[in-house]
C-alpha positions as CSV (number, residue, x, y, z in Angstrom):
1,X,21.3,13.6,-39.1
2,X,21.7,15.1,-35.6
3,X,17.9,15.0,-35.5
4,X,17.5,11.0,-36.4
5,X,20.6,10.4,-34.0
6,X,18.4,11.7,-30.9
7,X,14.9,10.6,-32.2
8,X,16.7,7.1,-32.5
9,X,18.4,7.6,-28.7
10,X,15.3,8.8,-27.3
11,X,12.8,6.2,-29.2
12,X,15.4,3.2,-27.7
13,X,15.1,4.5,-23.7
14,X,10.9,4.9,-23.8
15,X,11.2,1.2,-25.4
16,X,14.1,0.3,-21.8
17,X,11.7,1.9,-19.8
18,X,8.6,0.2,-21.0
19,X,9.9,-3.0,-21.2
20,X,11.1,-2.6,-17.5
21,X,7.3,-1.8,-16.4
22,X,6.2,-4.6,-18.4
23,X,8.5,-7.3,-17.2
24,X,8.0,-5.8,-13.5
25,X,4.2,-6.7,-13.8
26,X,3.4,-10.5,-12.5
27,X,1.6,-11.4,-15.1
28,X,3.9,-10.7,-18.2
29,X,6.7,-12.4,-16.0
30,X,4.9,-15.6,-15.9
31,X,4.2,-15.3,-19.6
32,X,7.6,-14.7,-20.9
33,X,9.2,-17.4,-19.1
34,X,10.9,-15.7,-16.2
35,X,9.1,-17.0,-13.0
36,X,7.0,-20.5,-12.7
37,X,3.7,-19.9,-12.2
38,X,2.7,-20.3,-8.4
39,X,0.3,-23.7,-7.7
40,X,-3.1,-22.7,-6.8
41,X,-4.3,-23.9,-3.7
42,X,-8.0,-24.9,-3.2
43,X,-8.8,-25.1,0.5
44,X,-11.3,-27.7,1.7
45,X,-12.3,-26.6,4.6
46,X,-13.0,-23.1,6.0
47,X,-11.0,-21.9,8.7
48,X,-12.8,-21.5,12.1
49,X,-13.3,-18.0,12.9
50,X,-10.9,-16.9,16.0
51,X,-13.1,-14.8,18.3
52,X,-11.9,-11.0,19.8
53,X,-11.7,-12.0,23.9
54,X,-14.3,-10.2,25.5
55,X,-14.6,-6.7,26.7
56,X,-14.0,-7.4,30.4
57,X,-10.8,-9.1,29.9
58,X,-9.2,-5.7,27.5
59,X,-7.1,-3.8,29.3
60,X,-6.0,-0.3,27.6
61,X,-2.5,1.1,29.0
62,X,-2.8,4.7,28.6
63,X,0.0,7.3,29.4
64,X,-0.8,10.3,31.8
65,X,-1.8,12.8,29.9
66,X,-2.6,11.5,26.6
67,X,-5.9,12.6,25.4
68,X,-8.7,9.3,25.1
69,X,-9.0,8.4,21.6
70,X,-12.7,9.2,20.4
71,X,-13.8,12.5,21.7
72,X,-15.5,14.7,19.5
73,X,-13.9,17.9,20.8
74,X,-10.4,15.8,19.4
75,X,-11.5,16.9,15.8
76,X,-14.1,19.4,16.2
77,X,-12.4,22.1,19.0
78,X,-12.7,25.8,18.3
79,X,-8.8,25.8,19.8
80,X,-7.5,23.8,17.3
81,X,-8.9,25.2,14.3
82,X,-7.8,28.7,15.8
83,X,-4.7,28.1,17.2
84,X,-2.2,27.8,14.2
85,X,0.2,31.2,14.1
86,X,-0.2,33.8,11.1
C-alpha cells in the first residue's frame, strides 16, 4: 500500500511539473486558450538601411593604460599562458 501511496505521489508531481513546462511554452498557451494569439504584421515596405558614420568621424576614448583591443600578443603571450601560480 505504502508502495502505491508514493508511486501515486510521485506519478501526480512529474504530471505538475510537465504540465508547467508545457503551458510555459508559447505555442501550447495559444492553444489552450490562455493568451490571444498576437496579429501578424506584414510590412510593405523595407526599411532603409541606417549607415555606420564613417571612420574619420569615430572617436575611441581609451583609458591610460588599458591594453588596445586586437593585438595578437593579447591571446597568444608566452606570459600569460605561464604566469598562473602552482
Amino acid at each position: 500500500m505504502l508502495n502505491f501511496l508514493l508511486g501515486a505521489i510521485a506519478g501526480a508531481l512529474m504530471a505538475a511539473v510537465a504540465t508547467v513546462a508545457a503551458l510555459r511554452n508559447p505555442e501550447a498557451q495559444v492553444k489552450m486558450g490562455i493568451v490571444q494569439p498576437a496579429p501578424t504584421t506584414i510590412q510593405t515596405r523595407r526599411p532603409d538601411p541606417v549607415c555606420p558614420p564613417p571612420p574619420q568621424a569615430v572617436q575611441t576614448h581609451v583609458q591610460a593604460g588599458s591594453p588596445q583591443v586586437g593585438q595578437p600578443d593579447m591571446l597568444f603571450a608566452r606570459r600569460r599562458f605561464w604566469s598562473v601560480a602552482p
